[in-house]
C-alpha positions as CSV (number, residue, x, y, z in Angstrom):
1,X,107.9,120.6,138.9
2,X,106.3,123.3,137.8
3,X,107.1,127.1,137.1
4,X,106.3,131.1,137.1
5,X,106.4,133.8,135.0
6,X,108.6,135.3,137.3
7,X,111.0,132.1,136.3
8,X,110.8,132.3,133.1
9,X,111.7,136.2,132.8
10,X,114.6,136.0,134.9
11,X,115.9,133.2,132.3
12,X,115.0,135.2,129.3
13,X,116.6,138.0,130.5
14,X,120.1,136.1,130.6
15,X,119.8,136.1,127.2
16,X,121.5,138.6,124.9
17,X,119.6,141.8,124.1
18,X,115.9,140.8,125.9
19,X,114.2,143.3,126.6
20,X,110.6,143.5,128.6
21,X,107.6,145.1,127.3
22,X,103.5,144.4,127.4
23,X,101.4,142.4,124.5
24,X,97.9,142.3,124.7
25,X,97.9,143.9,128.2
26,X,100.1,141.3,129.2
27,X,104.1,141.1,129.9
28,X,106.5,139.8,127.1
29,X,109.4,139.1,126.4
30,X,111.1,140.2,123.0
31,X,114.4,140.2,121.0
32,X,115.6,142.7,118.8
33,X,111.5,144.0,119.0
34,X,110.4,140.8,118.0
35,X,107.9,138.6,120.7
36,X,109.7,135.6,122.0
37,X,107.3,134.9,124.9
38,X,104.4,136.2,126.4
39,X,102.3,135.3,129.2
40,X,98.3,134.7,128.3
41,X,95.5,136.3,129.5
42,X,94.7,133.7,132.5
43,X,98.1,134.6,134.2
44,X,99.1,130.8,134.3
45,X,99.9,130.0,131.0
46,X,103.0,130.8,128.4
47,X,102.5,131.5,124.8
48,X,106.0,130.5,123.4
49,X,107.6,130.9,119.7
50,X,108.4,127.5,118.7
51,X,109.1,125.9,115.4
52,X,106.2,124.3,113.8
53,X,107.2,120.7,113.6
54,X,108.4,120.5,117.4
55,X,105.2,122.1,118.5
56,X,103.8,119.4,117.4
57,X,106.3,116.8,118.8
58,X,105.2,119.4,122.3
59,X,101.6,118.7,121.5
60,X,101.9,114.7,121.3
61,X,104.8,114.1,123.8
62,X,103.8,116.2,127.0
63,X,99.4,116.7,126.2
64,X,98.9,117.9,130.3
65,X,102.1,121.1,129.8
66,X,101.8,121.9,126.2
67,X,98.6,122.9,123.9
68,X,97.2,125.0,121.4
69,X,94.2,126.5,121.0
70,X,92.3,127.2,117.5
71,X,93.5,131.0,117.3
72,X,96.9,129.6,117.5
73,X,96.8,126.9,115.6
74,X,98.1,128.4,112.0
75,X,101.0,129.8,114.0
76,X,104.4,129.0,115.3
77,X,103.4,129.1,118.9
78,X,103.2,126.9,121.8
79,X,100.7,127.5,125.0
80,X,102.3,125.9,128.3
81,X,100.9,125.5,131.6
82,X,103.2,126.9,133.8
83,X,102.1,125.3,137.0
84,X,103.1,122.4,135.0
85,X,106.3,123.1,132.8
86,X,109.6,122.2,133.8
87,X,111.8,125.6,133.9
88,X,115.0,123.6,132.6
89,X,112.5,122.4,129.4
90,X,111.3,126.0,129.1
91,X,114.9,127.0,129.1
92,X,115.8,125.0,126.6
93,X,112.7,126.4,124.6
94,X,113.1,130.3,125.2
95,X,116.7,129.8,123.8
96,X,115.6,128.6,120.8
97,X,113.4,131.2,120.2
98,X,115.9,133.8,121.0
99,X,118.2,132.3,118.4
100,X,115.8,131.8,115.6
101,X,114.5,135.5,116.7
102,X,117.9,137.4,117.6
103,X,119.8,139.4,114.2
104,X,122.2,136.7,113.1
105,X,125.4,139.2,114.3
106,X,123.8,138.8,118.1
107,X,123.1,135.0,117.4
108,X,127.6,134.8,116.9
109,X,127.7,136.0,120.0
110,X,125.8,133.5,121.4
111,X,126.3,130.6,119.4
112,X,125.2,128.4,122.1
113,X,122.1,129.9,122.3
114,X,120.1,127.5,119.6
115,X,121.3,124.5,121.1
């Protein structure tokens, strides 16, 4: 188990309309200019859109890969360890974040996508 950045972009990437680009100094990943996934500061750890009520189902179910921290806390974000995610979880994750970022005609293309 475990994962990279590295990982994680190329799976974004399969996605329709990701494109690359920097946030706080550090890469990202965004859809239709809006930040799906980033990686933190530390270089080990992904900051992840997620909706509210399964970041917390993250938070309680898997306490050593996903976490929050106070900043975050009011937002609907995820922070997972990568050495430590599962890249077929994460997956799972970034697609669902494309799909509730991506303009709904991209999401028909793609109707897989939020699954």
């Amino acid at each position: 188990m475990g994962t990279s950045f590295a990982e994680v972009r190329e799976a974004a990437l399969k996605l329709p309309s990701v494109s690359e680009g920097t946030s706080y100094g550090t890469p990202c990943l965004r859809v239709a200019k809006t930040l799906i996934a980033r990686l933190w500061e530390d270089g080990e750890t992904l900051v992840l859109k997620v909706d509210p009520m399964e970041r917390d189902i993250l938070l309680e179910a898997e306490p050593d890969t996903f976490f929050t921290t106070d900043h975050y806390r009011g937002y609907p974000i995820v922070l997972a360890r990568l050495p430590k995610a599962d890249l077929a979880h994460i997956e799972m994750l970034l697609k669902r974040a494309w799909f509730a970022a991506a303009p709904k005609r991209l999401t028909k293309t793609f109707p897989d996508a939020g699954a």
